[in-house]
C-alpha positions as CSV (number, residue, x, y, z in Angstrom):
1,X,125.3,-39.5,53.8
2,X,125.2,-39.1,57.5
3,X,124.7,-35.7,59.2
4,X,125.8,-35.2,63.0
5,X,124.9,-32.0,65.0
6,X,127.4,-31.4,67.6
7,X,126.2,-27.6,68.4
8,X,123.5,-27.4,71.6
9,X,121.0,-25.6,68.6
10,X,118.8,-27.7,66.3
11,X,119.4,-27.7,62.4
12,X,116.7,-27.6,60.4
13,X,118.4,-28.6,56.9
14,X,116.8,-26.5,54.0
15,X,118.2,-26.5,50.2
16,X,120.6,-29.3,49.1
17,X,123.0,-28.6,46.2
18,X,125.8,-31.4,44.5
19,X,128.5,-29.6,42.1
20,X,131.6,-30.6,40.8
21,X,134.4,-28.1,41.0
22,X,138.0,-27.4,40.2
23,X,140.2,-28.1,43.5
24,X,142.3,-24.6,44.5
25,X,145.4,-24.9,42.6
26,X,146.7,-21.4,44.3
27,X,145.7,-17.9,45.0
28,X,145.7,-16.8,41.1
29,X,143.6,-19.5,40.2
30,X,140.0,-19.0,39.1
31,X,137.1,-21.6,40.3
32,X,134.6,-23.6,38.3
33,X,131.5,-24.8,39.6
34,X,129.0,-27.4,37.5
35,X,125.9,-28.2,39.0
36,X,124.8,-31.5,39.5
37,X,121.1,-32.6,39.3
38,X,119.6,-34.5,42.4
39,X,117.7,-37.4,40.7
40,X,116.1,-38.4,44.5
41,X,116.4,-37.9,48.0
42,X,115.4,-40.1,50.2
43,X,114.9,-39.8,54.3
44,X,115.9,-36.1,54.3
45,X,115.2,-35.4,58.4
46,X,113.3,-32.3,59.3
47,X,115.1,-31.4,62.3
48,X,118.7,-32.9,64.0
49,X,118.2,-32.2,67.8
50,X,121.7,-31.4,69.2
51,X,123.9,-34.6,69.5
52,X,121.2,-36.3,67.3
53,X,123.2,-38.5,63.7
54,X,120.7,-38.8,60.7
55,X,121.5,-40.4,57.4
56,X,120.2,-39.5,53.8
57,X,120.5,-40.8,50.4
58,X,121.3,-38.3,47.6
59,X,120.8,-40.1,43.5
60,X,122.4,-37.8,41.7
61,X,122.5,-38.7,37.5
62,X,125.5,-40.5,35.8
63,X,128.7,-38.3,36.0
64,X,132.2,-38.6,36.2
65,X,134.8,-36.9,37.9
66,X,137.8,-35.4,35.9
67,X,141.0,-35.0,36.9
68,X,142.1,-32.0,39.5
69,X,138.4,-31.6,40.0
70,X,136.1,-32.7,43.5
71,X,132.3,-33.4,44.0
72,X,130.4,-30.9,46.3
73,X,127.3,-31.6,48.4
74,X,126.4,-29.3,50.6
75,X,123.5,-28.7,53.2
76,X,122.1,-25.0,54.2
77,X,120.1,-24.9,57.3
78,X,116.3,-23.6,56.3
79,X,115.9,-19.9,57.4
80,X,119.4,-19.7,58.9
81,X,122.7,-18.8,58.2
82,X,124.4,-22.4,59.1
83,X,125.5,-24.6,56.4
84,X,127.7,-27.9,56.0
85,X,129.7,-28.6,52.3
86,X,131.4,-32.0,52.3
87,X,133.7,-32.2,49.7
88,X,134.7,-36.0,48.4
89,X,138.5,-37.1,48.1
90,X,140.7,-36.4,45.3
91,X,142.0,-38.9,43.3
């Protein structure tokens, strides 16, 4: 993964999470979440300066990705309110 910080304030990425949820069919429609274990992580940067691009790797364990449903990852900035959630293509 690559993260880019386009904002004139540092991030200081925190906790990282990878789920697999249901895509938003409409407004009625209820939302499942399933957490995904992170196996490794590898190069994690402890601070992007602004205009500064990083890049990670995430190992998450064997999964598959059903039908009408999307894989999460998302980054929270450590003691902040910021956070990015990247949400992968559906197929």
């Amino acid at each position: 993964m690559e993260l880019s910080n386009y904002s004139k304030v540092s991030f200081i990425p925190g906790n990282l999470h990878a789920s697999l949820q249901t895509k938003k069919q409409g407004k009625r429609h209820s939302m499942q979440r399933q957490n995904l274990n992170l196996v490794r992580q590898m190069n994690i940067p402890d601070i992007l300066r602004p205009g500064e691009t990083k890049r990670f790797v995430l190992m998450l364990s064997k999964f598959t990705i059903p039908e009408k449903w999307v894989l999460n990852v998302s980054v929270q900035e450590q003691n902040g309110r910021r956070h990015l959630g990247v949400l992968s293509p559906s197929f």
